[in-house]
N, C-alpha and C positions, 0 to 999 in steps of 0.2 A: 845411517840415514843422513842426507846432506841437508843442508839450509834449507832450499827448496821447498822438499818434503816437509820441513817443519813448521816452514809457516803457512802451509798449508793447511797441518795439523791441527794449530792453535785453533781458529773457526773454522767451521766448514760451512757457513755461509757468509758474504759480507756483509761490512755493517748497516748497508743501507737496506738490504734485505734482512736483515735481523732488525732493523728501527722500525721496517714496512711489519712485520710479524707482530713488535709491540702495537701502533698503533691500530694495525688492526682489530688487534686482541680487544684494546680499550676501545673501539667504533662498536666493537659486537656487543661488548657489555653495555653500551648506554652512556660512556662519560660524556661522548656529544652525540645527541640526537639527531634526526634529521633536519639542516638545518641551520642545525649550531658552527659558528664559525671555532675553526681550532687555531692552536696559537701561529703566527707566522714562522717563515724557515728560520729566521733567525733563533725564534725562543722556543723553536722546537731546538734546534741545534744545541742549544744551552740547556737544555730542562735534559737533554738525554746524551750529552756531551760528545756530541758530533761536528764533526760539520758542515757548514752550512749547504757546501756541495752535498755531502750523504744523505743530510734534510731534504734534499731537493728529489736527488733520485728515488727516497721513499715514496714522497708522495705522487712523484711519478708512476710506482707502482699501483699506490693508493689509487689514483686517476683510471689505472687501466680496469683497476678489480670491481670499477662502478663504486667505490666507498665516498667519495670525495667529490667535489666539483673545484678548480682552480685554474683562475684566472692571472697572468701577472699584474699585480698592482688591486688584485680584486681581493686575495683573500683566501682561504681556503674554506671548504663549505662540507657537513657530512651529510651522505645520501642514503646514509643506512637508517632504518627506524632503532637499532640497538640490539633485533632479537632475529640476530642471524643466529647466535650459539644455539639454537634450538630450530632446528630446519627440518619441515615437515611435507611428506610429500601422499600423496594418494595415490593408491594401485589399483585398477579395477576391474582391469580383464574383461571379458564378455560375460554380461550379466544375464541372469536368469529373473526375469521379474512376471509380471502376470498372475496368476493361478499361485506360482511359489512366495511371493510377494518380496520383501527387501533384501536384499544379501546381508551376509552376517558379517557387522562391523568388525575387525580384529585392530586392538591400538597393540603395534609391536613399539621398543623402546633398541634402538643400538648406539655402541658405546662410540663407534666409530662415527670421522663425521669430517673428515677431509674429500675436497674436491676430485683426488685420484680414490681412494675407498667408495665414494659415491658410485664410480663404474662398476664396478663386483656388483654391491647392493641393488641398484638399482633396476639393474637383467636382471639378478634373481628374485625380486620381489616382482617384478612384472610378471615372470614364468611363473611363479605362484599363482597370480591371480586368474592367467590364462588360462593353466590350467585344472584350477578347481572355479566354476564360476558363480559358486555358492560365495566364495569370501572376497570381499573387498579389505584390503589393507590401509591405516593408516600409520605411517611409520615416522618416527619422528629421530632423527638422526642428531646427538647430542653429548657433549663432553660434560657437561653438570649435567645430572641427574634433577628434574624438574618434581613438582605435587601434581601427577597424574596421575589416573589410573590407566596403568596398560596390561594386557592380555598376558606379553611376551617380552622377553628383553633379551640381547644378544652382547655381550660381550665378556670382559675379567669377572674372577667371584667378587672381585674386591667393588668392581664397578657395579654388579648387581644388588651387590650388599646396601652400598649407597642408595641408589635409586630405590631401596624398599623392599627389593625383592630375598629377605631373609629367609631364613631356613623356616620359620615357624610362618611366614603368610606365602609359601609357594609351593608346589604341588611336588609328591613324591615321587622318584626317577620309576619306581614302581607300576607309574600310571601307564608307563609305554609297555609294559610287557601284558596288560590288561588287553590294551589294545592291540598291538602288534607284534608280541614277543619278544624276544633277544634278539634285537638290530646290533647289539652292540659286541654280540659273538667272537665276530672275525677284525675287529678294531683294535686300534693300541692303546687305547685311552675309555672307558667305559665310566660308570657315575659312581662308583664304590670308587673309582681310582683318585678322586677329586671329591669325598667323603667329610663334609664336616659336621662334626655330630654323627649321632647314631643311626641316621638317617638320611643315605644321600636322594638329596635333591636338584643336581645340576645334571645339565645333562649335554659333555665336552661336543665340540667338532669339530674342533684345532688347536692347537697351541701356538705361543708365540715364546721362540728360544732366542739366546743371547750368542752372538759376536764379538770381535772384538774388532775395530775401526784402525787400522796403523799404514804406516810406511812399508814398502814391498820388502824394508831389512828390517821388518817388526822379527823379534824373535819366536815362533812357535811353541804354544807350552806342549809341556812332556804329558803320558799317559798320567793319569789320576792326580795330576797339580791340582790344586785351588788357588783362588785367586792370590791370595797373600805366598804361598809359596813361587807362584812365576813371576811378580814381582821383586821378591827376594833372589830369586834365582838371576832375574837381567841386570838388578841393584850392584850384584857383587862387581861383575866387570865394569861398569859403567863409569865413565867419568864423568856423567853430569846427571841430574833428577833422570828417570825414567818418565815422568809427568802422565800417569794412570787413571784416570779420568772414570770416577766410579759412577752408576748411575743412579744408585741409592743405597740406603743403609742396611735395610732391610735384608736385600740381595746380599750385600755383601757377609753379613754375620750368619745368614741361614748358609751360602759357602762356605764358609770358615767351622760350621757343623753346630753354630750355635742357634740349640734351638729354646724359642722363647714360649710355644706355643704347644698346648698339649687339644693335640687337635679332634681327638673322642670326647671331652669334655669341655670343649671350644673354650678353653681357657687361657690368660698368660699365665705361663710359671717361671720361674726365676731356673737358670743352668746351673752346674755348680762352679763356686765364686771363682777356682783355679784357674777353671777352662776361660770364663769370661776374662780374668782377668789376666791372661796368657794371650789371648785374642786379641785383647785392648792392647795390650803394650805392642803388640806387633804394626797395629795400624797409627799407634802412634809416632815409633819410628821411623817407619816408611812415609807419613804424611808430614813430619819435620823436616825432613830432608828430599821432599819436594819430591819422591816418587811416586807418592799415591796422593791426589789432587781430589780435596772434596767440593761437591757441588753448594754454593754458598748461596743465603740471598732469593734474587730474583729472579727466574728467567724470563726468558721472550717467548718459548712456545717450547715443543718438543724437543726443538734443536738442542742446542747449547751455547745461553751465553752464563759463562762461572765469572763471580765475582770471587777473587782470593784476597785473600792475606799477602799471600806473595806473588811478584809475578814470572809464576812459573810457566811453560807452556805445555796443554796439552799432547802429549804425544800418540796416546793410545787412548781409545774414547771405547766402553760399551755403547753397545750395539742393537739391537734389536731386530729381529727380526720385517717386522711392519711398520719400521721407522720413517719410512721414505720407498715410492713409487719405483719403478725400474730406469726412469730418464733423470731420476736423482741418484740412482744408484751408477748410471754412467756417467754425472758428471762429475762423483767423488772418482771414478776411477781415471778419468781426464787430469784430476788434480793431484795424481799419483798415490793415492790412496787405495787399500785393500780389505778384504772381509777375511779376519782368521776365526779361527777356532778359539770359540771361550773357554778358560781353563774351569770346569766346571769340578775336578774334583772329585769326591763324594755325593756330592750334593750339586749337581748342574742348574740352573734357574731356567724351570721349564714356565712358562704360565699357561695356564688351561685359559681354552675360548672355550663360553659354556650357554646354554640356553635356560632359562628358566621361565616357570609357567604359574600364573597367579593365582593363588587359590579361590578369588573369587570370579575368575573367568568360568562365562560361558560355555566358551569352545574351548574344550582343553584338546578333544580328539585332531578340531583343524589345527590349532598351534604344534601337535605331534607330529602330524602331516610337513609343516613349514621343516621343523627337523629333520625328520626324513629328510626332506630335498637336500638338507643342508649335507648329508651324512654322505649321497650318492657322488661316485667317483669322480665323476664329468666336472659336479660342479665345485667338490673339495680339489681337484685339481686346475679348475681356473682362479678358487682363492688364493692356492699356491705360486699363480703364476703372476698373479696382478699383486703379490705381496699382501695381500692380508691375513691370512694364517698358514700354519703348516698342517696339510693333512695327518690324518688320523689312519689314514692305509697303509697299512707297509709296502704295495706294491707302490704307492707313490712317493714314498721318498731315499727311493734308492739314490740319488745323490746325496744324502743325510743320511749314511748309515749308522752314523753314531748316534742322534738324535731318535731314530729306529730303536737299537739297542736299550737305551738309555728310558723309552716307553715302555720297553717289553719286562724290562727291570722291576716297572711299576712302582717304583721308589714315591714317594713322595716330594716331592720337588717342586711344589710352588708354592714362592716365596710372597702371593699375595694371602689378604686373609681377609676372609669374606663374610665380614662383622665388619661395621662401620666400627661400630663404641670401640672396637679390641685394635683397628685401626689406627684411631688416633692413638689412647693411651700408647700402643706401641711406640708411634713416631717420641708422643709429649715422653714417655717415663725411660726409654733405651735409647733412640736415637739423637735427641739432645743432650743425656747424660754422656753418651761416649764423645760428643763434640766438645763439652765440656772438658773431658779427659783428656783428647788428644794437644787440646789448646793450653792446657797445664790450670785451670780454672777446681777439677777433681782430680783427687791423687786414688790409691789406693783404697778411700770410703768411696767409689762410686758404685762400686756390689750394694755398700749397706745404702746408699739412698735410691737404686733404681728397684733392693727390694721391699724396701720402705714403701715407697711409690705403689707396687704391685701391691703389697699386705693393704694398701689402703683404700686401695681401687675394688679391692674384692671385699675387705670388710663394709665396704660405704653400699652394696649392692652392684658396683657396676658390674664384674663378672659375672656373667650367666649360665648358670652349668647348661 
C-alpha cells in the first residue's frame, strides 16, 4: 500500500467536514438555540483545534445546510430551534372521510434518520398511505429514542430495546400468522432466528453485515478467519502496525467466539476465564503494537474521528453495510479505497433490521400490513440499492453469496442485544474492564472483577430472567 493510499486511510472525511458533523451534532441537540450567537472562527478553531481556515469552511457548510446565519464581521447566528434529532413527518395518502369518519392515526418510530435514508423511507411510507387509505402515518425519524407513545418502530433490537419497545410491552411475532400466516416461509431470516427469550417478538426485514474499508493491496482474509486471526496473519510480515480500526467491543469478542450472553434466559454470564483470558491477551498484543487501533473518547458522527494513545494510522477500518449512501461510496473509491470481505469466522456480525409492534396499539392488523410491504421484493430490493439494508430474499442477494450462506446457517450472529439494562452493564462491566486490560491498568484479576461485576448485577435484581 503506498503513502497515498494511507493518508487517505487515516480520515475518510476531512476535517472541516468532520468539525461541520460536530457542530452540527451540537446545533441539533440545543447547545445554541435559534439565535444564539456561537463562538467566532477563531475560538472555534481553538475550542476544537483546527484551523482557522478549517473553522471557516465548516461553517460554510454550516451556511449551506440552513443551520447558521453568517456574516463577515457580524458574527455567526444558529437557525435551528435544537430539535432537528427528532424529525417528524406526516403521510396521508387519499383519505376516506365522510360516513367512515377519521383515518386511523399510526405513530411509527425509525431508527434511521440521515438526509440519504430519508429517500427509501419516505416513497415507502407515502406508498403505504396511498395505498391503504384507512391509515394516516406519523413517523418520526430519530437516533435517540424519545417518551412517546408509538404504534411501530423500525430499526436494531438493540435500538427497539431503547426506545421501549421490549420483549415484555410488544406484541408477539405470533400475531402475524393469526392474521396472515407464514409470510416468513421462503425468507432467510424469520422471528425464531432473532429470538430473545422464550418468546420471539421481532419481526426482521433486513440485515445490516460488516465490511472491511482498505487499500486495493488490503490483504483478503482466508475462509473461517476471525477477526483476531487475519490480523495476526498480516502482523507477521509486516513491517509496520497493521492499524485495524475496530468498530466496537462487542463485535469484536462475540467474533472471537466469546460469548457473554445466554440469550433463552436473556441473561449475562460469565465464558470460561481460559477462553476470555486467551482472548484478552491476543487483543492486547495486537493493540500494543499498534495493529488493532481502538476506538477511544469522542466521536463526531458515524464516521470516524479516533482519539489514540498513539499516533498510529488507521489503515483498515470496519465497515458497515448502511454506513454511507452510494455518492459516498464512490467518493471513497476516487480516494483509492475499497470494500473487502469481513473476516467473520465463526461468528460473522450480522445485525438484524426488525420491526416491532406495541402492545398497547390499536392497529396491530395495519402495523402487519406496513410489514408486509416492508417483506415484498420490489421494495426490499430498493432498500438494497439505496444502502439501507440487505434483503432477506435469497433471490436478491446473489452478489452476497456468502452473506446468503451465512443466513441460511441460521447461526446466531447478532452482536446487538436487545435490553437496554443488559446493554449498558455489558459496555460498564466487559468492555471497559478489557480496556483496562489491554492498557496494563488489570492484569490477570480481570476474569475475577468483570465476574464480580455480573454476580452483583444479577444479585442486586438487575438481570431479568
Amino acid at each position: 500500500m503506498n503513502k497515498k493510499q494511507d493518508s487517505h486511510i487515516v480520515m475518510i472525511k476531512h476535517k472541516h467536514q468532520q468539525l461541520f458533523d460536530l457542530l452540527r451534532g451540537e446545533l441539533r441537540s440545543g447547545t445554541w438555540p435559534n439565535g444564539a450567537k456561537l463562538p467566532n472562527l477563531k475560538e472555534l478553531a481553538a475550542q476544537y483545534n483546527v484551523s482557522v481556515n478549517v473553522a471557516s469552511k465548516a461553517v460554510e457548510l454550516l451556511k449551506e445546510a440552513g443551520l447558521v446565519s453568517a456574516k463577515v464581521g457580524g458574527g455567526i447566528y444558529s437557525k435551528t430551534s435544537g430539535q432537528a434529532s427528532l424529525v417528524e413527518f406526516k403521510y396521508s395518502g387519499d383519505r376516506l372521510f365522510g360516513q367512515y369518519g377519521e383515518a386511523k392515526q399510526i405513530h411509527v418510530l425509525v431508527e434511521d434518520s440521515q438526509e440519504w435514508q430519508f429517500v427509501f423511507w419516505n416513497a415507502f411510507f407515502a406508498r403505504i398511505t396511498r395505498e391503504n387509505p384507512d391509515i394516516e402515518l406519523q413517523v418520526s425519524y430519530n437516533t435517540s429514542p424519545v417518551d412517546c407513545k408509538f404504534d411501530l418502530a423500525l430499526g436494531s433490537p438493540a435500538f427497539l430495546a431503547h426506545a421501549g419497545f421490549t420483549t415484555e410491552n410488544i406484541m408477539p411475532a405470533s400475531v402475524m400468522n393469526e392474521f396472515y400466516g407464514d409470510v416468513y416461509a421462503d425468507l432467510l431470516l424469520a422471528p425464531d432466528d432473532i429470538r430473545w427469550g422464550p418468546t420471539p417478538c421481532y419481526f426482521p426485514y433486513g440485515v445490516i453485515n460488516y465490511y472491511l474499508l482498505g487499500g486495493k493491496e488490503t490483504p483478503l482474509p482466508e475462509p473461517r478467519e476471525c477477526v483476531l486471526d487475519y490480523i495476526e496473519r498480516i502482523a507477521k510480515g509486516a513491517n509496520r502496525p497493521v492499524g485495524y480500526g475496530i468498530h466496537n467491543c462487542r463485535s469484536l469478542l462475540d467474533n472471537s467466539g466469546l460469548n457473554f450472553l445466554d440469550r433463552e434466559n436473556r441473561r449475562l454470564v460469565m465464558p470460561p476465564a481460559q477462553d476470555l483470558l486467551a482472548v484478552f491477551e491476543r487483543i492486547r498484543k495486537l493493540y500494543r503494537a499498534g495493529h488493532l487501533i481502538w476506538p477511544h473518547g469522542r466521536f463526531s458522527d458515524y464516521e470516524q474521528i479516533y482519539h489514540m494513545e498513539e499516533n498510529q494510522p488507521i489503515r483498515i477500518a470496519e465497515y458497515s453495510f448502511n454506513r454511507n449512501d452510494q455518492d459516498e461510496r464512490k467518493k471513497l473509491a476516487e480516494r483509492g479505497l475499497t470494500l473487502i470481505p469481513y473476516p467473520g469466522g465463526s461468528h460473522p456480525i450480522i445485525i438484524s433490521e426488525a420491526a416491532a409492534i406495541s402492545r398497547r396499539s390499536y392497529f396491530v392488523e395495519e402495523c402487519l400490513r406496513i410489514i408486509l410491504k416492508l417483506l415484498e421484493p420490489s421494495v426490499q430490493q430498493q432498500g438494497q440499492k439505496l444502502c439501507i439494508f440487505q434483503p432477506i430474499h435469497a433471490a436478491l442477494l446473489k452478489n452476497e453469496s456468502k452473506l446468503a450462506g451465512q443466513l441460511r446457517e441460521k447461526a446466531q450472529t447478532d452482536p446487538t442485544i436487545p435490553d437496554a439494562d443488559l446493554h449498558r452493564a455489558f459496555n460498564y462491566f466487559v468492555s471497559w474492564e478489557l480496556f483496562y486490560y489491554i492498557n496494563g491498568k488489570r492484569g490477570n484479576d480481570v476474569c475475577g472483577f468483570i465476574e464480580k461485576k455480573i454476580n452483583h448485577y444479577i444479585n442486586t435484581g438487575g438481570n431479568r430472567p
